[in-house]
C-alpha positions in Angstrom: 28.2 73.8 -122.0 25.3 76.1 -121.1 22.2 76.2 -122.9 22.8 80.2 -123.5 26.2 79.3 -124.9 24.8 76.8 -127.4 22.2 79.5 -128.0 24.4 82.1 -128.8 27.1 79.8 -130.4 24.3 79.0 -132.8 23.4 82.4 -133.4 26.7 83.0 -134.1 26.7 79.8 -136.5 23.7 80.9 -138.7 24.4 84.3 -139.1 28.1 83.1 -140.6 26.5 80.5 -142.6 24.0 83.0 -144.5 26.9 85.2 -144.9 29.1 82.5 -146.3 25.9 81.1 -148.4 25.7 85.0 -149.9 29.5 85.1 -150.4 29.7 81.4 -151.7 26.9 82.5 -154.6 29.2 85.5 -156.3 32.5 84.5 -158.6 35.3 84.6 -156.4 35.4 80.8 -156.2 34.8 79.8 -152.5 32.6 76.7 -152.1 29.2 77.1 -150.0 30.2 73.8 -147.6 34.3 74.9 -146.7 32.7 78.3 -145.9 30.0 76.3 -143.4 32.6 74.0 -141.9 34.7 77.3 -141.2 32.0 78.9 -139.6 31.1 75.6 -137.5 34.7 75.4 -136.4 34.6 79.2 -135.6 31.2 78.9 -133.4 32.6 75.6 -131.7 35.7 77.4 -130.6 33.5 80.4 -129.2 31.1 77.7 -127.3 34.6 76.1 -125.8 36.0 79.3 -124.6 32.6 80.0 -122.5 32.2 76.3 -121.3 36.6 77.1 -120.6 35.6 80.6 -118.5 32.6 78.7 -116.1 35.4 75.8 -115.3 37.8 77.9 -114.6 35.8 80.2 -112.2 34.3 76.8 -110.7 38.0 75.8 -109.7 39.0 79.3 -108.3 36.0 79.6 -106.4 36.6 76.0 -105.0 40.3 76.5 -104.5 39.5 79.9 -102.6 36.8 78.3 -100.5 38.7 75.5 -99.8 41.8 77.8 -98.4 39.9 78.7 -95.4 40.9 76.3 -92.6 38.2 75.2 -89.8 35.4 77.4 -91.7 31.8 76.4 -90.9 29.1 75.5 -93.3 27.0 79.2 -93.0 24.5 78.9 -95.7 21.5 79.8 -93.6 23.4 83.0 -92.3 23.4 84.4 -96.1 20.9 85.1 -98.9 21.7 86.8 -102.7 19.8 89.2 -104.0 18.2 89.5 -107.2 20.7 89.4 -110.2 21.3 92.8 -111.9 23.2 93.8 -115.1 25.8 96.6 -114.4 27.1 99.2 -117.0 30.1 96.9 -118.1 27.0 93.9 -118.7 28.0 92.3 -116.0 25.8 90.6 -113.4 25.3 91.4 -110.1 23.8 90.8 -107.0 23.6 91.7 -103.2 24.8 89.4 -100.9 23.1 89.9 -97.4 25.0 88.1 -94.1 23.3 87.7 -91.0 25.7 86.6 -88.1 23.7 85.2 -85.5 26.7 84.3 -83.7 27.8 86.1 -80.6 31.3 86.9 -81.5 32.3 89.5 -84.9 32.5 86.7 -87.4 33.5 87.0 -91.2 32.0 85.0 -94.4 33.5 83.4 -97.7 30.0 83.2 -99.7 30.3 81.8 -103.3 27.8 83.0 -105.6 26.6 81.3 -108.8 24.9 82.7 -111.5 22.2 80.5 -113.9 20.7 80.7 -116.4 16.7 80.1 -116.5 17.1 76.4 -117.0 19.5 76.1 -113.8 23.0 75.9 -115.8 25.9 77.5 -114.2 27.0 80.9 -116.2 29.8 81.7 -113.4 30.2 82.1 -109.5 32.1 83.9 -107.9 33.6 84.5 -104.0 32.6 87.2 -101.8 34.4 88.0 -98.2 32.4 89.6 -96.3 34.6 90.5 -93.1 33.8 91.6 -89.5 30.2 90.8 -89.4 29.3 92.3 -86.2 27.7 90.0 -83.4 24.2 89.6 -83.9 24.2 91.5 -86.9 23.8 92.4 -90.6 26.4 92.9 -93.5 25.8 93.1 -97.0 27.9 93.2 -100.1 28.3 93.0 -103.8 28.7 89.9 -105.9 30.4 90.4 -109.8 30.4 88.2 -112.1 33.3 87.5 -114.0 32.3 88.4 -117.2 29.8 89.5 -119.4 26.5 87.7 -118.7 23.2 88.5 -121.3 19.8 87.3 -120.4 17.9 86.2 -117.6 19.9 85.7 -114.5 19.5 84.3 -111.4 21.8 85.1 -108.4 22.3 82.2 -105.5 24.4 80.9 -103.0 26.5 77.8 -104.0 28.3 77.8 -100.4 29.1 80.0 -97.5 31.6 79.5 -95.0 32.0 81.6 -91.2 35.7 81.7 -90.6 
């Protein structure tokens, strides 16, 4: 698991527990620690579900990389750009190709988004097709979901097919 998801799972788990700690003081007969052990199990669930959505992109990304046949390792040809947050909250980042072959090439560049500390948030693939010959190409990486914070944007692996 991330260390934003812990973050925000524990968010999550302290604002329940103060509301259950208020609730747990008036008459309607809830107890203090059932109420915390609820809200523990609820934050442990959310924490799952984001630890769920980064292995699940990991594996498409690496089953769609690994569907191109005979591609070469291009990870000098491509750089991403700064991570951005789009109006959905959503990162986002340029992906820049430079094709130094001599031949129109095209790209599968997998980009993955961390967090400050390095942990994986998501990646995703970008094909960037019919990179002219000596020449530039640039496109948009999106991550898959919502992503809060500090983001950085790079490339995981980039294949010329």
């Amino acid at each position: 698991m991330t260390g934003r998801g812990v973050r925000g799972a524990g968010a999550v788990l302290v604002a329940v527990v103060m509301a259950a700690t208020a609730t747990a003081c008036s008459d309607d007969g809830g107890s203090a620690s059932g109420t915390a052990s609820k809200a523990a199990s609820a934050a442990s669930s959310l924490a799952s579900r984001g630890a769920d959505a980064v292995a699940s992109a990991t594996a498409a990304a690496r089953d769609e990389l690994n569907s191109f046949k005979d591609g070469v390792n291009a990870g000098g040809d491509v750089r991403a750009g700064a991570a951005s947050t789009d109006k959905e909250g959503r990162a986002t980042s340029e992906v820049k190709v430079h094709n130094g072959t001599g031949s129109k090439q095209s790209y599968a560049v997998q980009i993955d988004f961390r967090d400050p500390s390095g942990n994986l948030l998501d990646t995703v693939v970008v094909t960037v097709d019919d990179v002219p010959a000596k020449g530039t190409k640039d496109a948009d990486a999106r991550s898959n979901r919502e992503l809060d914070g500090d983001v950085k944007a790079e490339v995981g692996r980039a294949l010329r097919h």
